[in-house]
Every structure is written in structure tokens, then in C-alpha cells.
N, C-alpha and C positions, 0 to 999 in steps of 0.2 A: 607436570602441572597438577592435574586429576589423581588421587590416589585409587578411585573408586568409580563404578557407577550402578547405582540398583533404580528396579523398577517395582514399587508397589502399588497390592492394589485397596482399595475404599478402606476393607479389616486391618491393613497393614502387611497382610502375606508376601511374600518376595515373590516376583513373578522371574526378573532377570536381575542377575548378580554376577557382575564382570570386578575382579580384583585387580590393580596394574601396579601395585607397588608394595611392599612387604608390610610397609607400616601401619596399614589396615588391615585389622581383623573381624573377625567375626561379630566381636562383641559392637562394632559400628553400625551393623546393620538393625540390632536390636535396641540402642541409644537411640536411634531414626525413628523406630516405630514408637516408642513410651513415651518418648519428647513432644515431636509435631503431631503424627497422627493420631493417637491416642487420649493427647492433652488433653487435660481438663479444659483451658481457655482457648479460644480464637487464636492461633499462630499467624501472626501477620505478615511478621518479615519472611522475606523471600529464603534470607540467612540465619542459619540459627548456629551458633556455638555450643560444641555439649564437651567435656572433656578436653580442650585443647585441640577440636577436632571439626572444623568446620564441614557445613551441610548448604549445598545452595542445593535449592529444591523447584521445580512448578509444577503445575497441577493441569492435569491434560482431561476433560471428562469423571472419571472417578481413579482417576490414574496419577502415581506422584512417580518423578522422575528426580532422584537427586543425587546430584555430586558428592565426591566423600575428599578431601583433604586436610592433611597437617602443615602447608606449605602457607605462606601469606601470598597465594596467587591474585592476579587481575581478576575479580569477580564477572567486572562486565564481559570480559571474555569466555569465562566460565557460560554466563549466562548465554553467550552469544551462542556457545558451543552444544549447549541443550536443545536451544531452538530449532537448531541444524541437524540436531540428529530426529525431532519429531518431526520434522520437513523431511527426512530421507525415509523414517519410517512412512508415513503420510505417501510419500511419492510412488512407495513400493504395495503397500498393502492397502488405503485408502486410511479410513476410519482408526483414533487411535481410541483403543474400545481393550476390557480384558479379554475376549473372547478373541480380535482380535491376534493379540498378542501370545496367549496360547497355542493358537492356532500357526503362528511362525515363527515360534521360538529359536527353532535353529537358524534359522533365515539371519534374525535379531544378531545370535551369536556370531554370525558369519560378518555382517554389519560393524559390529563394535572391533572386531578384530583387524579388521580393514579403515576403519575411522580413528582408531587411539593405538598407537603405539608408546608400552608406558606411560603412560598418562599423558601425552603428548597429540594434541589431536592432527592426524596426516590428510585425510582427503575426505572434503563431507560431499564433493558435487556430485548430485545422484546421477547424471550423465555419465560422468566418467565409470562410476561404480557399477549401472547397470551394464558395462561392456563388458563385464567379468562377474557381476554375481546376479544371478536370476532366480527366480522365484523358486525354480527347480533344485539350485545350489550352484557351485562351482563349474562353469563351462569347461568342456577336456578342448584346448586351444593348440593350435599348431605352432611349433618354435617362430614362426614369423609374428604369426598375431599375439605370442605372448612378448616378444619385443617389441609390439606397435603398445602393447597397454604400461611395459614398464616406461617406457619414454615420456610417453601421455599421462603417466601418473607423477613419477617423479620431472618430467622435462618444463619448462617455461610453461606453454601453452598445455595445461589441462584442460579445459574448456572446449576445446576441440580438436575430435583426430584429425589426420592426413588420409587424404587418397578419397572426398566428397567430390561428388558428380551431380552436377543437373542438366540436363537440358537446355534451359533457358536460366539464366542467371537473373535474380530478384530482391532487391533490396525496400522493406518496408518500415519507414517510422510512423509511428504514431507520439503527437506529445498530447498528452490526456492532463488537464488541469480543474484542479477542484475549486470554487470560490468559496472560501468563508468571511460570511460578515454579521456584523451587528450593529443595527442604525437605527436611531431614537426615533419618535413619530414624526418631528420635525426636516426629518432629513441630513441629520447627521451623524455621519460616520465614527462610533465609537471605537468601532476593530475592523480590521481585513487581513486578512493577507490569501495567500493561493499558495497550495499544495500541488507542485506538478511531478509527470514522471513520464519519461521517453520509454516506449514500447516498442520492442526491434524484434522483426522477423527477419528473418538471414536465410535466403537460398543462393547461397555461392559456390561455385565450384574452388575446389583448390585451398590454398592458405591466403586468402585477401585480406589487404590492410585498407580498412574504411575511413575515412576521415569527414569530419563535418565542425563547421562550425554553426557559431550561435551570436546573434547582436547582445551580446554580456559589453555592459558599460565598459569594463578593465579591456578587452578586448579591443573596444574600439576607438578606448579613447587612449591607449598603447600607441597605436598606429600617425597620432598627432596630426592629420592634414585638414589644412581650412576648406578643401573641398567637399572634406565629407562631415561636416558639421550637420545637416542635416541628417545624414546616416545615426548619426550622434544622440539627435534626438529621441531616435526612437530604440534605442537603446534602453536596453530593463538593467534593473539591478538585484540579480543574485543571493539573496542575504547570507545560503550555506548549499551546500550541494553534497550528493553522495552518489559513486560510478560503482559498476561492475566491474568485477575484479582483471575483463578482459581490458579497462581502458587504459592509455601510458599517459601518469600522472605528470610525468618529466617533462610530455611536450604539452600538457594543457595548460601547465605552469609558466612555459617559457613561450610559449607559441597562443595561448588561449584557443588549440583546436581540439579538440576531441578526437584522438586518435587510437584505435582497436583495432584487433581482429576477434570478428564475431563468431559467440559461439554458434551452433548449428540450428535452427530453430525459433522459437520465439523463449525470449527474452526481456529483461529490466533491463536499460542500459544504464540509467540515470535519474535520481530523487533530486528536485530541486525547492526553495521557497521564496519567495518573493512578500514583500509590504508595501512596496512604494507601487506610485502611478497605477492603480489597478485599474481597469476599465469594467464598472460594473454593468452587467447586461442588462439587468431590472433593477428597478425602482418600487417599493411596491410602498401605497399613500394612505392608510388608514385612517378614518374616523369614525370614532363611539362614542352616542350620545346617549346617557340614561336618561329613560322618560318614567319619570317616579321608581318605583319598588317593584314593580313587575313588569317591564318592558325596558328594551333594551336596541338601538339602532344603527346596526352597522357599516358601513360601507367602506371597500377595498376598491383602489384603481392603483392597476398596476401599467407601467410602460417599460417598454423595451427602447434601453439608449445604443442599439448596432446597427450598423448598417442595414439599409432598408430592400438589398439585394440578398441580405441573408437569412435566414429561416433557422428561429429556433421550434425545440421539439420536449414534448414529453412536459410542460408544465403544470405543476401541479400544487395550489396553493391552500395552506391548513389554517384556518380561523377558530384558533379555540372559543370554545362559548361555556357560559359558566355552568358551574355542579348542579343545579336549580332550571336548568332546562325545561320547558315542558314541552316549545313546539316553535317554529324554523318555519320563514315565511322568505322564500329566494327567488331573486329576481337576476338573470346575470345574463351578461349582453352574448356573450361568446363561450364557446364550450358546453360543459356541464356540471352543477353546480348540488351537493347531497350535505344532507346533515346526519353524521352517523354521533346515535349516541351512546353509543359503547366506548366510544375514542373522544366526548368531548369536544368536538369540534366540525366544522364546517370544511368538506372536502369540495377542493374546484377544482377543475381539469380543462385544460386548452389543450387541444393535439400540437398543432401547431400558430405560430405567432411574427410574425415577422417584423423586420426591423421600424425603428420610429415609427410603432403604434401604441395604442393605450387599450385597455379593458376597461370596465367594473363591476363589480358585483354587488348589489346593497340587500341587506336580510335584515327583518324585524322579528326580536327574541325574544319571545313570551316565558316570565322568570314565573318559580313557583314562591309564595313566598313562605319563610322560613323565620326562626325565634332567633338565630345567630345573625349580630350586630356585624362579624367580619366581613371585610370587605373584598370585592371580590380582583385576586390580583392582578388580571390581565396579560397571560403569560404572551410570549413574543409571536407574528405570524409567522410562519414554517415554508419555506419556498423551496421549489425541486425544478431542473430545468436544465438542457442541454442543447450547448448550443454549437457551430461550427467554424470556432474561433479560438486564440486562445488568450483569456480574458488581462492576462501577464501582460501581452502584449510579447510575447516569448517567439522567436521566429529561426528556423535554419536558412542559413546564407548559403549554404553550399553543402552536397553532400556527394562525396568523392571516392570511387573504388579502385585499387592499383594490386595485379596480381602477377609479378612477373616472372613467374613459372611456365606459367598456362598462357595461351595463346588468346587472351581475350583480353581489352581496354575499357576504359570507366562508358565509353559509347554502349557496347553492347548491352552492359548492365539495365535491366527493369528499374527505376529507382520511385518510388512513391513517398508521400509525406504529406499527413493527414493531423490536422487541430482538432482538439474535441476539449471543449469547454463545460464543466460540470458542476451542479451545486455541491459544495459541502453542509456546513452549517449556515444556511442562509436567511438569517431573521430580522424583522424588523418590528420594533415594540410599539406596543399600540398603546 
């Protein structure tokens, strides 16, 4: 795939140069440096052509990382395979810095030659890799444990060895969902949708196969029964999703479960997105009234639309105020409410809020006045908040462990599953 991979650094010096195909020489490394980094113009593309010799490149701190081929490969996989390798660097050494990189050069070497065979990338999971190359180098491993890591390298399951032991057997999701919206002063909804992703911590003994399902619309309305029409209802819809490479696609396709064996630890299991039916937590109701040229009168109520058993936390709400500021007069029923004007705006704070109540906050804005006619634009308010739900409406129906080696049943299994509801971009225009 890859003919190449160097590392340089801010001047252009080559820090790492790994060659994996004959057709790259020397003179590629120095077309790298006179082309992107030395250019006279702004290099924008990620790709550049020089010679019949393409360069995918990113930029890490003052650090460039770039690919060298003459092949017409898959870029995005190119790109994929870069990220992966500053994720394994990152995982092993921390900071990807020159100094850094200097400092574990041969580490680096030992990395790329265990990551790329012939330009062909073999095994980026840093789990697997630290079971065989450590900070030190090379582990001296006994003939058993070098046929547990060739198995594990080349065998189905990378992700996790054989022969894990606990105690107490513990299985933990978390589904963490982000809300992004944008809604006029009016109250309505220009954009939403929700950003989610399932967090798995795995303390299993043995090789267990996990399974869990999810109320996904395809899922339930698969199943056809008029009894479970209500079930139906509350059913989300999915727009695109993305698994860990430990899930079996074959049966979430034909089965709509989610079915794995997890790797050892905590873990991603799952990217999902959603647009439809969102259930927004807050509301938040703005009115500005300018009173002539130097005053200016704000008021924010915001309400919370959840359940009134449950407690959100952590909110925190941003009122820009204009460039012409002189002085902030706050008046706010709940929390704490500061005008910082270094940031331009009006910070409020609520610890916590609970379901079906309301706020407000109202501030009179003393303006300076100014020879500029422009008007002032009224950027969006800024909302921050966590709550303990998940705003999708996203829910696991069942979460199921089967290990039939080991002498242990889905009963004994610890099983938890925990919703965390969080702002993303959460604005509403005043």
C-alpha cells in the first residue's frame, strides 16, 4: 500500500525514515521537505503530488507525519492508518513532541516494523503490541507465551488474550450522549440531532460472548407483533452507526443484537447518530430590549422539559453582551450569575436543577457609546448541562453474558448500565 513513512520535524529534518518498497528513494524525502514544508504558500491539502509520487501528510504539534506512495491506494485508509499509528505512539510515550521522539527512536523503529509489513499495515492495537514490545524493547518470552502472542496476533480475536481471571465477574455500559441544537428566539427548532457512543468496561473471566440489544426502530419493527406496538413506539431511529472491531456484524444485521467478545478493559464499543424525536432537556427563552444607544435589557428563563424525579447537573449558561460594554447589573433567581469581560459575555451557573422547573436571570447593560453605525449582532446563547438520561431516547433491552468454558452463568455476572446525557453545541439565538 504504503511505499514510505518519514517523520519530520518544524525545519524539515527527518527525525524517522522507514522505506518498505524499492520504488522510493531518497530523493522522495527531500521533494517533501521543498514542496510542503518549506513552500512559499500555505499547503492546504492534506495530499500533495510531486513527481508521480503521492504524499499524504498531518501535522501533529510541530511534527509532519507523511505517507510516501506511487500506487493509486485508498487515501481514507492511508489517512486512517496515520492516525493509528500517532494513537500507538501517544499510547506508549504520551506527548507527540520532537523531543519526544528523539528520546525513543528505537522504541519508534521497533513500532513501525511490527505495524507495516511492506507497506501493508498488520496490527495497530496498542494492547496487543504492548504484550510484546515495552518501553525497555523486545521481552526474552518463553516458547508458550511466544505462541499465546503469535495466535493473538495473527488469530480472529486480537483484542483479547486467553487465560483472564477475576474474582468477581463485572460487566459496565455506559451510553454518553451529546445534544446539539440550534433554535430561533421563537422556539424553533432549526437543527438537532445527538451524537452518542456506548462505553464498555469488561471484567470477565475467560473468552465470554456478550450480547445486548437496543430499541433501534429496524429491530423492532423486524419482530411484526401487535402486542408490542407500544414497545414500537418508543423505539429511536438510528441514522448511521460505527462498532469495535470486537462486534459480529453478520448477526446485528440478521438478528439486530449486538453481539461481541469484549476486549479486556475499558473501551468504545459503539458511535451512533440520531435526528428524529429528540427529547430536549432545556428550553432556554430569551428577550432583548434596547432602550436607546446606551442601555440595553436582558432577560433569560430557562426550563427544564424531564422528568421531575430527575436531577440535572453542572449547568451553565453564556449571554453574550456586546463589544461596548461598560458595566452589568444581575439580578438571577437561582445559582450564580458573573459578567466576565474578557470573554464578552454573561456567565450563569446552576449546580443542580431538577425536572419541570424554570429559572431566570434578567441584567441591564450599560453600552459605551461609539462613532460606528454597526449594528450589534447578537451572537447565539451558549448552554452547557448534564443530565441523567439519554436525550435519544436510546435504551438497552437486555444485556447478556454466555461463557461456556468456565463454570460461570449470565446470573453471576455484575451487569451495570448507566445514561449520561450531555450538551454539545447547544444554542439558542436571541
Amino acid at each position: 500500500m504504503i511505499g514510505g513513512l518519514f517523520c519530520y520535524n518544524h525545519k524539515g529534518e527527518v527525525l524517522i525514515s522507514r522505506v518498505y518498497r524499492d520504488d522510493i528513494g531518497r530523493n522522495a524525502v527531500d521533494a517533501f521537505r521543498v514542496n510542503v514544508i518549506h513552500a512559499r504558500g500555505q499547503v492546504r491539502s492534506p495530499v500533495t503530488n510531486i513527481a508521480r509520487t503521492s504524499y499524504f501528510h498531518i501535522k501533529r504539534s510541530n511534527l509532519w507525519l507523511a505517507a510516501v506512495t506511487k500506487q493509486n491506494v485508498n487515501a481514507t485508509m492511508v489517512f486512517e492508518f496515520l492516525l493509528k499509528v500517532v494513537e500507538v505512539m501517544q499510547n506508549y510515550f504520551g506527548k507527540i513532541s520532537e523531543e519526544n521522539v528523539k528520546n525513543n527512536f528505537v522504541l519508534i523503529y521497533e513500532l513501525l516494523d511490527e505495524i507495516v509489513d511492506f507497506g501493508y499495515p498488520q496490527n495497530t492495537d496498542t494492547g496487543v503490541l504492548k504484550t510484546f514490545i515495552t518501553q525497555q524493547g523486545v521481552k526474552s518470552v518463553t516458547k508458550e507465551e511466544q505462541a499465546a502472542i503469535t495466535s493473538q496476533v495473527t488469530g480472529q480475536i486480537g483484542w483479547r488474550r486467553e487465560g483472564i481471571k477475576y474474582r468477581r465477574n463485572e460487566l459496565f455500559l455506559d451510553v454518553m450522549e451529546y445534544v446539539n441544537l440550534l433554535m430561533s428566539p421563537q422556539g424553533q427548532v432549526l437543527s438537532a440531532h445527538v451524537a452518542g457512543k456506548i462505553l464498555m468496561k469488561s471484567y470477565l473471566s475467560g473468552m465470554p460472548e456478550c450480547k445486548f440489544g437496543i430499541n433501534d426502530k429496524i429491530a423492532m419493527d423486524s419482530k411484526g407483533k401487535p402486542a408490542e406496538e407500544s414497545k414500537a413506539k418508543s423505539a429511536i431511529a438510528i441514522d448511521d452507526c460505527q462498532f469495535h472491531q470486537c462486534v459480529k456484524l453478520s448477526k446485528f444485521e440478521s438478528e439486530h443484537a449486538i453481539s461481541f467478545i469484549p476486549p479486556d478493559g475499558e473501551n468504545e464499543l459503539m458511535r451512533y447518530r440520531t435526528t428524529k424525536d429528540i427529547s430536549l432537556p432545556f428550553r432556554v427563552i430569551p428577550l432583548v430590549r434596547e432602550v436607546g444607544r446606551a442601555k440595553l435589557e436582558v432577560k433569560v428563563v430557562v426550563k427544564s422539559n424531564f422528568k421531575p424525579s430527575l436531577l440535572a447537573q453542572k449547568i451553565e449558561i453564556r449571554i453574550p453582551t456586546p463589544l461596548n460594554t461598560s458595566g452589568v447589573q444581575l439580578i438571577c433567581m437561582k445559582g450564580k450569575a458573573k459578567y466576565k469581560a474578557s470573554e464578552n459575555a454573561i456567565v450563569w451557573k446552576i449546580k443542580r436543577m431538577g425536572g419541570m422547573k424554570e429559572s431566570q436571570i434578567s441584567a441591564e447593560i450599560e453600552l459605551l457609546t461609539t462613532d460606528t453605525k454597526k449594528k450589534w449582532t447578537r451572537p447565539p446563547i451558549s448552554m452547557n448541562f448534564e443530565v441523567p438520561f439519554a436525550p435519544s431516547g436510546f435504551k438497552v433491552r437486555y444485556l447478556k453474558v454466555f461463557e461456556p468454558k468456565l463454570n460461570y452463568s449470565d446470573h453471576d455476572v455484575i451487569k451495570w448500565v448507566r445514561y449520561i446525557g450531555r450538551s454539545g453545541l447547544y444554542e439558542t439565538r436571541c
